[in-house]
PDB file of N, CA, C and O in Angstrom, chain B, residues numbered from 101:
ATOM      1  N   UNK B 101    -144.551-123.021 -98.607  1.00  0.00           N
ATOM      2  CA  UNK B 101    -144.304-122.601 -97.234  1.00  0.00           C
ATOM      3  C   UNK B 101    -145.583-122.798 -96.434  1.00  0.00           C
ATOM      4  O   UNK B 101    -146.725-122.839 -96.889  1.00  0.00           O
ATOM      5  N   UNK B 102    -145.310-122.881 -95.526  1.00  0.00           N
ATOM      6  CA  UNK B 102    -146.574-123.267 -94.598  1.00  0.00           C
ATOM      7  C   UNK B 102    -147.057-122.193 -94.106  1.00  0.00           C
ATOM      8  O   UNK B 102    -146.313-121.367 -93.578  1.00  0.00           O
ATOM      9  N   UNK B 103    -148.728-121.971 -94.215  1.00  0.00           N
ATOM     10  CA  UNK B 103    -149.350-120.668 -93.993  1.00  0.00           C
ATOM     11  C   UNK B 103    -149.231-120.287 -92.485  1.00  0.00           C
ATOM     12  O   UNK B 103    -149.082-119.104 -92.181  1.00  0.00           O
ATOM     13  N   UNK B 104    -149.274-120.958 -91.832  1.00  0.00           N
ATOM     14  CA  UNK B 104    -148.911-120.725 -90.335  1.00  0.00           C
ATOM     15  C   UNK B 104    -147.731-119.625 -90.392  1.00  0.00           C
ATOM     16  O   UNK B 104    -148.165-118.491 -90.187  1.00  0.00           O
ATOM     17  N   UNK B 105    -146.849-119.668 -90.538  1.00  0.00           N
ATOM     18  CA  UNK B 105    -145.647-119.146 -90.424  1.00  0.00           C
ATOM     19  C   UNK B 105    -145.259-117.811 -91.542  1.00  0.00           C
ATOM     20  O   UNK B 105    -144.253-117.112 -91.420  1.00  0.00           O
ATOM     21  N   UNK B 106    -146.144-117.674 -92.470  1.00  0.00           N
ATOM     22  CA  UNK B 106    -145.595-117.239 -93.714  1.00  0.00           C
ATOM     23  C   UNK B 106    -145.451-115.782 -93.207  1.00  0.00           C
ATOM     24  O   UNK B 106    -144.381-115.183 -93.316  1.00  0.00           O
ATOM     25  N   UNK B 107    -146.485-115.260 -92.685  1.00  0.00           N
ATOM     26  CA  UNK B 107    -146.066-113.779 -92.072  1.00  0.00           C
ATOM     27  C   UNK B 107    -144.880-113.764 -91.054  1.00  0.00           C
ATOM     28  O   UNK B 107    -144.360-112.649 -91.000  1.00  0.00           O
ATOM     29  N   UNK B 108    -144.439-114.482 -90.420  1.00  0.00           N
ATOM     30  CA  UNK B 108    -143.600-114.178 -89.719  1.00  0.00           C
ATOM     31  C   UNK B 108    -142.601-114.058 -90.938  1.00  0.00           C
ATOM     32  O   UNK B 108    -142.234-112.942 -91.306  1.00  0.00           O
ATOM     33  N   UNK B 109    -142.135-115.281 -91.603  1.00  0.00           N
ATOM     34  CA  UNK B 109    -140.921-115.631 -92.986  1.00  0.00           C
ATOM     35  C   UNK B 109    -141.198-113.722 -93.501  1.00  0.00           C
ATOM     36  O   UNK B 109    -140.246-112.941 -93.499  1.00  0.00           O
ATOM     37  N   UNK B 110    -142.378-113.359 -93.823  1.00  0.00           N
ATOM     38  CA  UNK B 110    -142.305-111.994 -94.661  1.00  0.00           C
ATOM     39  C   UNK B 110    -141.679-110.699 -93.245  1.00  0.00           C
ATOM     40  O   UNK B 110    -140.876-109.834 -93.594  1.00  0.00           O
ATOM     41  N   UNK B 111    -142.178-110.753 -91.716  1.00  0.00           N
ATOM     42  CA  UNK B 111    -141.754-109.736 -91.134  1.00  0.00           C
ATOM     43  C   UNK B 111    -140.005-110.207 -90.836  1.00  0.00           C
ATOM     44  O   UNK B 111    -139.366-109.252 -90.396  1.00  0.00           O
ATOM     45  N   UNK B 112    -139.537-110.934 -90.933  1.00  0.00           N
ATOM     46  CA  UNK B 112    -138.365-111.182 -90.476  1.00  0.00           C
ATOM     47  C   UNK B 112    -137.366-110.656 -91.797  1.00  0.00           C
ATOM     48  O   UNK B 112    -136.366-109.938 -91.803  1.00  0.00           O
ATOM     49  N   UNK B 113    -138.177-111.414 -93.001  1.00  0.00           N
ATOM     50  CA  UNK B 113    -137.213-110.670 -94.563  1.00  0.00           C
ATOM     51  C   UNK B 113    -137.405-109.221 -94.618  1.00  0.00           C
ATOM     52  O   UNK B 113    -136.472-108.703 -95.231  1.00  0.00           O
ATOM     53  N   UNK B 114    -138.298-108.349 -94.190  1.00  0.00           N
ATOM     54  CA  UNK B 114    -138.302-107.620 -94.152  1.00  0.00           C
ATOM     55  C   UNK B 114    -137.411-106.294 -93.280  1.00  0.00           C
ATOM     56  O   UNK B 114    -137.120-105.136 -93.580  1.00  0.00           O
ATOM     57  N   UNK B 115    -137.189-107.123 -92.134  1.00  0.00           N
ATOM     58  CA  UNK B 115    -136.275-106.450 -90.989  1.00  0.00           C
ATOM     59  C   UNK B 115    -134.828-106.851 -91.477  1.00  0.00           C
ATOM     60  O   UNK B 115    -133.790-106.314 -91.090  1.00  0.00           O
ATOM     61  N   UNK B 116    -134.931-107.928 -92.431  1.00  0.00           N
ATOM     62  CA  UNK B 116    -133.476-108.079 -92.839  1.00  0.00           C
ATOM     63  C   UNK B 116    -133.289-106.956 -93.776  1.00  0.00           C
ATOM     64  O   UNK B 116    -132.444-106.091 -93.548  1.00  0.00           O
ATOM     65  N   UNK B 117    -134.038-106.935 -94.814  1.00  0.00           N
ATOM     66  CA  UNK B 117    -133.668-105.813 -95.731  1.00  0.00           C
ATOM     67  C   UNK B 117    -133.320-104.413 -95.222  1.00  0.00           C
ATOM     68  O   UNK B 117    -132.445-103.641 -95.612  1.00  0.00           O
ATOM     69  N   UNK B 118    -134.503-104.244 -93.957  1.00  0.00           N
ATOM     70  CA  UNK B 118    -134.108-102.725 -93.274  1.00  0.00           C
ATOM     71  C   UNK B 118    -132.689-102.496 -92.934  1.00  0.00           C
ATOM     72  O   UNK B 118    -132.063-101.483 -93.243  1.00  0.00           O
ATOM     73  N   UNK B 119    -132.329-103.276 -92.425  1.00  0.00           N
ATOM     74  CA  UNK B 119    -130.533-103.451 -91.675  1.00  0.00           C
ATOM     75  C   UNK B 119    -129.773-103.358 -92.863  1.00  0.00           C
ATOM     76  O   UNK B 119    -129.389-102.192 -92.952  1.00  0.00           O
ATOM     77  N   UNK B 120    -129.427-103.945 -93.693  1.00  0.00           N
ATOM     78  CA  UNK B 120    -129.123-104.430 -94.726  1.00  0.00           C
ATOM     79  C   UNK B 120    -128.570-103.073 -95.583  1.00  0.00           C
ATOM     80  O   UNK B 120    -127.548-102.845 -96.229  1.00  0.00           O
ATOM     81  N   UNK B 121    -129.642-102.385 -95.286  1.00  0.00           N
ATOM     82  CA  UNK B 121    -129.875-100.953 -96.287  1.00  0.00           C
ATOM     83  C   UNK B 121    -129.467-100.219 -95.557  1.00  0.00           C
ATOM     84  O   UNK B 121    -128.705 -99.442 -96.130  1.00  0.00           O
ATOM     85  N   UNK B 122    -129.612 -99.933 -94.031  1.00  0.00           N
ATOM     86  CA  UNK B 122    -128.827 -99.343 -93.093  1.00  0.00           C
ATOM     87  C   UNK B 122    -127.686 -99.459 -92.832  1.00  0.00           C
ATOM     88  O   UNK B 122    -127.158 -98.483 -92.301  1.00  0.00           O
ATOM     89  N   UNK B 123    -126.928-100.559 -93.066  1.00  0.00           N
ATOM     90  CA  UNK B 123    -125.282-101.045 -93.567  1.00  0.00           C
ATOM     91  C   UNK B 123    -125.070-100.163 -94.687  1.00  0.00           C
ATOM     92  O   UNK B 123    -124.483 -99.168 -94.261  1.00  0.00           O
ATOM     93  N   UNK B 124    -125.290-100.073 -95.975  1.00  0.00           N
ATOM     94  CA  UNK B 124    -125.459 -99.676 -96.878  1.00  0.00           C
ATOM     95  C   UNK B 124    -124.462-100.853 -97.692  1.00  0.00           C
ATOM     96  O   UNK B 124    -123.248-100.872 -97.894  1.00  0.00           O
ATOM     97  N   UNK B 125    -125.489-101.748 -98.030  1.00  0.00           N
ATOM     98  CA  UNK B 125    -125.092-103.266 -98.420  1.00  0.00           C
ATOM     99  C   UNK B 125    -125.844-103.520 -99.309  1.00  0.00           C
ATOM    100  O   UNK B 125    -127.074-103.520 -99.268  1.00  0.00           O
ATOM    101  N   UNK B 126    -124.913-103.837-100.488  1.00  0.00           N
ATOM    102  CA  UNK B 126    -126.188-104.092-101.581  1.00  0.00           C
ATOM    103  C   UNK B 126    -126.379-105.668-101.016  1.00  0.00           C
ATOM    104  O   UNK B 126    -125.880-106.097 -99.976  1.00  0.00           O
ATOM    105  N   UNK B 127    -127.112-106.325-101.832  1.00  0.00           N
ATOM    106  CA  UNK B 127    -127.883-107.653-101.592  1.00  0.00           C
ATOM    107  C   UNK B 127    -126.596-108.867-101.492  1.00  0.00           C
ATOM    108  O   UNK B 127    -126.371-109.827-100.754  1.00  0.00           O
ATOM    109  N   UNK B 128    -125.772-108.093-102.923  1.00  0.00           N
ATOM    110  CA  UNK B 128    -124.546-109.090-103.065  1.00  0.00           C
ATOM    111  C   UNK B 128    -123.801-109.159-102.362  1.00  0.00           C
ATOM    112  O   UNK B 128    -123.144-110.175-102.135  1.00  0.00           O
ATOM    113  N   UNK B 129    -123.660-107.825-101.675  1.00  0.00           N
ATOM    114  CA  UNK B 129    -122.395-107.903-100.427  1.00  0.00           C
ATOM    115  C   UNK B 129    -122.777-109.185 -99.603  1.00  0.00           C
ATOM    116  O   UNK B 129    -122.060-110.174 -99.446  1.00  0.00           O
ATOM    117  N   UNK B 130    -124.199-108.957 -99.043  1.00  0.00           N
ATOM    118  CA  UNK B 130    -124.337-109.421 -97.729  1.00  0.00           C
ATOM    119  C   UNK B 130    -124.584-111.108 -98.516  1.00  0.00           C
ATOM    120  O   UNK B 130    -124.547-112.109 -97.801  1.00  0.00           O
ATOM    121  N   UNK B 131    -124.787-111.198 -99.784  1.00  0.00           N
ATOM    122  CA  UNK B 131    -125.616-112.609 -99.505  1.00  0.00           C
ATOM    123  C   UNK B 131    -123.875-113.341 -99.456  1.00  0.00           C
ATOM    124  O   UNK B 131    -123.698-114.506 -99.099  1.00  0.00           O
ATOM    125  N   UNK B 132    -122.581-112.304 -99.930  1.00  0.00           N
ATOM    126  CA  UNK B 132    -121.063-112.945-100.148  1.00  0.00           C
ATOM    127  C   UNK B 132    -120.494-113.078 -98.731  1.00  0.00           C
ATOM    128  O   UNK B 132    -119.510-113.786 -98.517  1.00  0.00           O
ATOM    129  N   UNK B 133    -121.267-112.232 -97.539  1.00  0.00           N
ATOM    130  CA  UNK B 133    -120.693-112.205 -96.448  1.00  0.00           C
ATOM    131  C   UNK B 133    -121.542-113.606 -95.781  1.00  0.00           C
ATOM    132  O   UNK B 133    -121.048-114.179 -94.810  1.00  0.00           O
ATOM    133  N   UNK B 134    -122.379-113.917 -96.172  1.00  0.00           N
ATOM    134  CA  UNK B 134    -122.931-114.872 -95.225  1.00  0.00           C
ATOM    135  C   UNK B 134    -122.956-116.208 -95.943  1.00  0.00           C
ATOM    136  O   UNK B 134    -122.956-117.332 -95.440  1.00  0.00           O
ATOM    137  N   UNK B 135    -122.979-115.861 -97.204  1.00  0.00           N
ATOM    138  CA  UNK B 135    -121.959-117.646 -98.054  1.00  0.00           C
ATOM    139  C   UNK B 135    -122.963-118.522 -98.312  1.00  0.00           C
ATOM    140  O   UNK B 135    -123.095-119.695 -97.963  1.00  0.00           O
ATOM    141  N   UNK B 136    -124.117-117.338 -99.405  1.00  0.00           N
ATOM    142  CA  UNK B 136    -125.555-118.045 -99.552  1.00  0.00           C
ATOM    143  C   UNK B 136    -125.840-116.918-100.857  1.00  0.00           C
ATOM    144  O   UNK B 136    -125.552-115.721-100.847  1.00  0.00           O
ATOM    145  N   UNK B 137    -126.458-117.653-101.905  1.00  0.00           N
ATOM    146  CA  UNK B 137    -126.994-116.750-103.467  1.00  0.00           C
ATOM    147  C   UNK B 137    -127.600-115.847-103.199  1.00  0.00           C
ATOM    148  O   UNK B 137    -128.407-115.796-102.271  1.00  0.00           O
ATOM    149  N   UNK B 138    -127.278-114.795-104.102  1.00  0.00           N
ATOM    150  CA  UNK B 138    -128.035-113.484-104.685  1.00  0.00           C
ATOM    151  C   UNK B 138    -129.291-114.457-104.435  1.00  0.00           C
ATOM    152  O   UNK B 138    -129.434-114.644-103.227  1.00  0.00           O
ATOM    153  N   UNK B 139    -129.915-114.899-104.949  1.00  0.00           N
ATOM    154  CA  UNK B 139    -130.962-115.855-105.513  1.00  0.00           C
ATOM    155  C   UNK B 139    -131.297-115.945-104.440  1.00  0.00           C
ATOM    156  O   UNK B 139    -132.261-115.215-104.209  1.00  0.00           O
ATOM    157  N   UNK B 140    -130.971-116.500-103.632  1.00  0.00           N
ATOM    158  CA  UNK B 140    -131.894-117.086-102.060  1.00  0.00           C
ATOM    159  C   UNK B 140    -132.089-115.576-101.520  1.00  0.00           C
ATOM    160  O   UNK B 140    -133.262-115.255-101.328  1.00  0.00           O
ATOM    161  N   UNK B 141    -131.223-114.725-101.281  1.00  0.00           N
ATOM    162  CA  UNK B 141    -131.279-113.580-100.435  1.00  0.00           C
ATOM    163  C   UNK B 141    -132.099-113.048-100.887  1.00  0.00           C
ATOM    164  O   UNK B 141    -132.852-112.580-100.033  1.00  0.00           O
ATOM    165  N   UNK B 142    -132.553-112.730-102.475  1.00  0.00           N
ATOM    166  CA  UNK B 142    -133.483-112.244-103.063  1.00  0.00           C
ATOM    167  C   UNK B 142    -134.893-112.242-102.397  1.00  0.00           C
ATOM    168  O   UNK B 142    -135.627-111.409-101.866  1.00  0.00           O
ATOM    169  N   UNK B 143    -134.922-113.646-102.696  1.00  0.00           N
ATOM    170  CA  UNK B 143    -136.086-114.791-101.947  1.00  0.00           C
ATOM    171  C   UNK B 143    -136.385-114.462-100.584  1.00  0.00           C
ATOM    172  O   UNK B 143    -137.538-114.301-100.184  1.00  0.00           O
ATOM    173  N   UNK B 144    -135.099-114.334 -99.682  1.00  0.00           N
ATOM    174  CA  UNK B 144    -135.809-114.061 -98.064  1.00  0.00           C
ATOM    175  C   UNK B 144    -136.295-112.297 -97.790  1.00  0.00           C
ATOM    176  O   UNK B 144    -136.672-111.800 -96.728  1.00  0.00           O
ATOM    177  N   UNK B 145    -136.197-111.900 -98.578  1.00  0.00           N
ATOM    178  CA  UNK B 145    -135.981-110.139 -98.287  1.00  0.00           C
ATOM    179  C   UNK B 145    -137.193-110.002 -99.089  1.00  0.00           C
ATOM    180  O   UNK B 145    -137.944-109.171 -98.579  1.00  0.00           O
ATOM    181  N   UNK B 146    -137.647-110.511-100.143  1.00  0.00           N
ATOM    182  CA  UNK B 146    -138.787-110.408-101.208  1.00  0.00           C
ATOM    183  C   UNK B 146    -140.553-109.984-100.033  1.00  0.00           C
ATOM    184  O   UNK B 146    -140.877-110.339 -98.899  1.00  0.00           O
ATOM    185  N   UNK B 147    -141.028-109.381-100.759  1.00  0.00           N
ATOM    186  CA  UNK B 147    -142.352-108.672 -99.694  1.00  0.00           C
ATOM    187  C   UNK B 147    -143.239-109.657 -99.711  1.00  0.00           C
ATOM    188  O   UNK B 147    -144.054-109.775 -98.796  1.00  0.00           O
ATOM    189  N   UNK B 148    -143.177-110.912-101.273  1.00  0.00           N
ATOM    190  CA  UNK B 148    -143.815-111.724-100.644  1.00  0.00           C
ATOM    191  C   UNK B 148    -143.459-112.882-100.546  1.00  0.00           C
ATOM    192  O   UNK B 148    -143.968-113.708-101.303  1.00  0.00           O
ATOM    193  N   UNK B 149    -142.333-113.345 -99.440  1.00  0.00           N
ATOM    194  CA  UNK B 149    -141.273-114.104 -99.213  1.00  0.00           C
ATOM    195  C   UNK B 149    -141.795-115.496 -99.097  1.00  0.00           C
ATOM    196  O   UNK B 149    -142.547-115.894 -98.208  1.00  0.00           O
ATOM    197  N   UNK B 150    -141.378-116.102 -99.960  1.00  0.00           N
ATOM    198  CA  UNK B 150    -141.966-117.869-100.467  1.00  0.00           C
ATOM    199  C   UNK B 150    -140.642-118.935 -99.814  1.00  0.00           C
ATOM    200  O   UNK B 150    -140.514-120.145-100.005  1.00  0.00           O
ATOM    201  N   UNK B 151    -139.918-118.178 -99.147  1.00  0.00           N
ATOM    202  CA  UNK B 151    -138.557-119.141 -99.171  1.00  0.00           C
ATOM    203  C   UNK B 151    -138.876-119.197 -97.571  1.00  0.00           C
ATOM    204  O   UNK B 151    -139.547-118.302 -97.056  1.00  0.00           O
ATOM    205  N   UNK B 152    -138.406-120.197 -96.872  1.00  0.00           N
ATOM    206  CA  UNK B 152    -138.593-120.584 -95.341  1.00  0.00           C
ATOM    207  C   UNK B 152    -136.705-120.863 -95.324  1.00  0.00           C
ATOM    208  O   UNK B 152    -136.360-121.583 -96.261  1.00  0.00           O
ATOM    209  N   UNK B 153    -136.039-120.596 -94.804  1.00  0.00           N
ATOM    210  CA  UNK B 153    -134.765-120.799 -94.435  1.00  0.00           C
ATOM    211  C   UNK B 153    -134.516-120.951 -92.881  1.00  0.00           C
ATOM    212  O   UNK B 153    -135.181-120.405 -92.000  1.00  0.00           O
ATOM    213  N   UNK B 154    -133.531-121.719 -92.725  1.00  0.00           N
ATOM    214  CA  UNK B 154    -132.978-121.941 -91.745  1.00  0.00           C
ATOM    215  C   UNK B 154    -132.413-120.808 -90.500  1.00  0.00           C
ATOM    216  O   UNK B 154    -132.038-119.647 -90.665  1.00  0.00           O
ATOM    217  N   UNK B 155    -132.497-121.551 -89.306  1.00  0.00           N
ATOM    218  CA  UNK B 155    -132.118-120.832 -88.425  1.00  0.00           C
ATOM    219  C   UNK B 155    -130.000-120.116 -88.354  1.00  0.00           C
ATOM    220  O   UNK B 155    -129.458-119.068 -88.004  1.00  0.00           O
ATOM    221  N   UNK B 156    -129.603-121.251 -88.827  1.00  0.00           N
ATOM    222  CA  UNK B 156    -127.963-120.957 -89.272  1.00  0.00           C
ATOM    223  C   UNK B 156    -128.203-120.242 -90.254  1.00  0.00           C
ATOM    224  O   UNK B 156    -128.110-119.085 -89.846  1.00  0.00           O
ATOM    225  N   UNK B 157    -128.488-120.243 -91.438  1.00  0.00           N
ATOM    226  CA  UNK B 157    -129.069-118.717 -92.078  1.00  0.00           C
ATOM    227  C   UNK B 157    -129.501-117.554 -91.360  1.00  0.00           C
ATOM    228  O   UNK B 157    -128.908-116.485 -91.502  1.00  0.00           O
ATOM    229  N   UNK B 158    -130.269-117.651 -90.768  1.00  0.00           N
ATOM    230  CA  UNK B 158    -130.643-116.574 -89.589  1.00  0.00           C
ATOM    231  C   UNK B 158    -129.599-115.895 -89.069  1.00  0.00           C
ATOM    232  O   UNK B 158    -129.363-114.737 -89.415  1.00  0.00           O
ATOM    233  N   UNK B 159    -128.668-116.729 -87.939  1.00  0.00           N
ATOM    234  CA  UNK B 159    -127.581-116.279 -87.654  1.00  0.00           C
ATOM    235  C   UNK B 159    -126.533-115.505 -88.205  1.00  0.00           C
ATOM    236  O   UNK B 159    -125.911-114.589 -87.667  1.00  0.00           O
ATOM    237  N   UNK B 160    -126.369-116.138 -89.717  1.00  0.00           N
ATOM    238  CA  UNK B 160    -125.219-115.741 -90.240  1.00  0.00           C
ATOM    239  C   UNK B 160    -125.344-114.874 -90.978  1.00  0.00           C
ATOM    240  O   UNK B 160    -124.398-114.462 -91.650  1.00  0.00           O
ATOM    241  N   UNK B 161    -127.101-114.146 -91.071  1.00  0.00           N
ATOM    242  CA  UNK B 161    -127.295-113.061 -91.540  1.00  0.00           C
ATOM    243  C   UNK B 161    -126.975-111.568 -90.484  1.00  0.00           C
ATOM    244  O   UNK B 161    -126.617-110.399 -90.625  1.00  0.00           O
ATOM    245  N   UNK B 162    -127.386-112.542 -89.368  1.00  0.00           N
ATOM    246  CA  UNK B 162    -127.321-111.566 -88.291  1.00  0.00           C
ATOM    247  C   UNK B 162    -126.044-111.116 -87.927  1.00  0.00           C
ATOM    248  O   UNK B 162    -125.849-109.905 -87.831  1.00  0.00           O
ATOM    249  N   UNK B 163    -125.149-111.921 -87.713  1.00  0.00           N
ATOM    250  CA  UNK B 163    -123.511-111.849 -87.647  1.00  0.00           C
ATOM    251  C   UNK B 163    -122.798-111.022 -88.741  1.00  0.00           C
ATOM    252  O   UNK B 163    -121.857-110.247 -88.570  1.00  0.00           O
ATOM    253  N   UNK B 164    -123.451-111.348 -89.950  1.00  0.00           N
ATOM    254  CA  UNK B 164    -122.698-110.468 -91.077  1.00  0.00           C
ATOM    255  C   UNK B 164    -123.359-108.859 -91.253  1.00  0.00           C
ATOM    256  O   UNK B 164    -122.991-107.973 -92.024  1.00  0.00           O
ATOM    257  N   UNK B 165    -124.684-108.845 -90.043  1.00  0.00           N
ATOM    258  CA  UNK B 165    -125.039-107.578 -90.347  1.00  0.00           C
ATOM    259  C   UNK B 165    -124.666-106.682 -89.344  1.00  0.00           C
ATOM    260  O   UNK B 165    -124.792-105.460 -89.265  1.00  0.00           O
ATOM    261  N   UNK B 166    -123.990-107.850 -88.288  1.00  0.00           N
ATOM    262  CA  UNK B 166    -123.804-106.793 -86.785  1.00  0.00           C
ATOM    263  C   UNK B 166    -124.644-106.611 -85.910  1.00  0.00           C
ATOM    264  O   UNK B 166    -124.494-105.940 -84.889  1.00  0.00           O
ATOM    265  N   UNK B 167    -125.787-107.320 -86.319  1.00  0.00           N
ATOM    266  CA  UNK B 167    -127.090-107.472 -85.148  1.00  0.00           C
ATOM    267  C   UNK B 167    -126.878-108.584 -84.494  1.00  0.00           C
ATOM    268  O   UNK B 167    -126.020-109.466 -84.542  1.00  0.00           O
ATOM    269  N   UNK B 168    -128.315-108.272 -83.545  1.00  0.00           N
ATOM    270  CA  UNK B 168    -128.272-109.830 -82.316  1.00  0.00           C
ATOM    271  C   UNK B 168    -129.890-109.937 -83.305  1.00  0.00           C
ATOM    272  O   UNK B 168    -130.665-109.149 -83.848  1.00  0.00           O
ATOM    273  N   UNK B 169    -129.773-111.277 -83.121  1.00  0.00           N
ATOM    274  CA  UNK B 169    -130.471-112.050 -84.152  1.00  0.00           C
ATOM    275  C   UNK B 169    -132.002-111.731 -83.432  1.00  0.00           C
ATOM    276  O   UNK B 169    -133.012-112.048 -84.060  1.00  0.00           O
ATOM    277  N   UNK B 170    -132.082-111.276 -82.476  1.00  0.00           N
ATOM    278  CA  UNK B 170    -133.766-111.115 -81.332  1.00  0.00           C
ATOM    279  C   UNK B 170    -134.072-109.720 -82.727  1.00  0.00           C
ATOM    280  O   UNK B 170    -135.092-109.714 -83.415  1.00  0.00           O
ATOM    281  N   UNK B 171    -133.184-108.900 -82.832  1.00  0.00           N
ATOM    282  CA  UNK B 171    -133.741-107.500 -83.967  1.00  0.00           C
ATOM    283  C   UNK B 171    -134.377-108.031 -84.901  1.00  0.00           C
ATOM    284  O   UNK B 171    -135.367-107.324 -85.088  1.00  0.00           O
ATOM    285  N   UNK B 172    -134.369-109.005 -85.700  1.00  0.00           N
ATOM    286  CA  UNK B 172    -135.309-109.927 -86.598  1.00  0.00           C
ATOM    287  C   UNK B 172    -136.534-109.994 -86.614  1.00  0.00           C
ATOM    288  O   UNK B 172    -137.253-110.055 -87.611  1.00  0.00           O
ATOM    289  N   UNK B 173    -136.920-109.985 -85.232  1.00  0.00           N
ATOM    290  CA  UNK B 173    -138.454-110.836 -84.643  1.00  0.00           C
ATOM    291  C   UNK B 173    -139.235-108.857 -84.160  1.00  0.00           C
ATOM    292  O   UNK B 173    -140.394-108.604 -83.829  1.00  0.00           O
ATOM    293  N   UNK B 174    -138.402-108.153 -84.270  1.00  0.00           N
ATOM    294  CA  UNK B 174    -139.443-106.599 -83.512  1.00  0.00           C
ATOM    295  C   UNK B 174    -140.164-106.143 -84.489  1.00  0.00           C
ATOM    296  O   UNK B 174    -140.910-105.180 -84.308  1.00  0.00           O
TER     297      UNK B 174
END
């Protein structure tokens, strides 16, 4: 992953997990609602998040969590 960016990749997995847990969603629910592996979701939510994913990932995390995708970035 490119060091430029890597803190943002860790504050954004991180705001995913918060929501996530505030749903009260285990990992599997959400990674079955948005149509992407235990394995990757692992990866974006992880504290020290090595995975860079896509913006349609983004979305369709956001959609399956009930957020507007801007809650990601606070």
């Amino acid at each position: 992953m490119n060091g430029r960016h890597e803190e943002r990749f860790k504050k954004i997995g991180r705001n995913i997990k918060d929501f996530r847990i505030k749903k009260n969603l285990t990992q599997q629910e959400l990674a079955e609602r948005v149509g992407i592996s235990l394995s990757y979701l692992s990866k974006i939510e992880a504290e020290n998040c090595n995975k860079s994913f896509s913006l349609h990932v983004l979305f369709d995390i956001a959609d399956a969590l009930g957020v507007d995708v801007k809650e990601f970035f606070n």
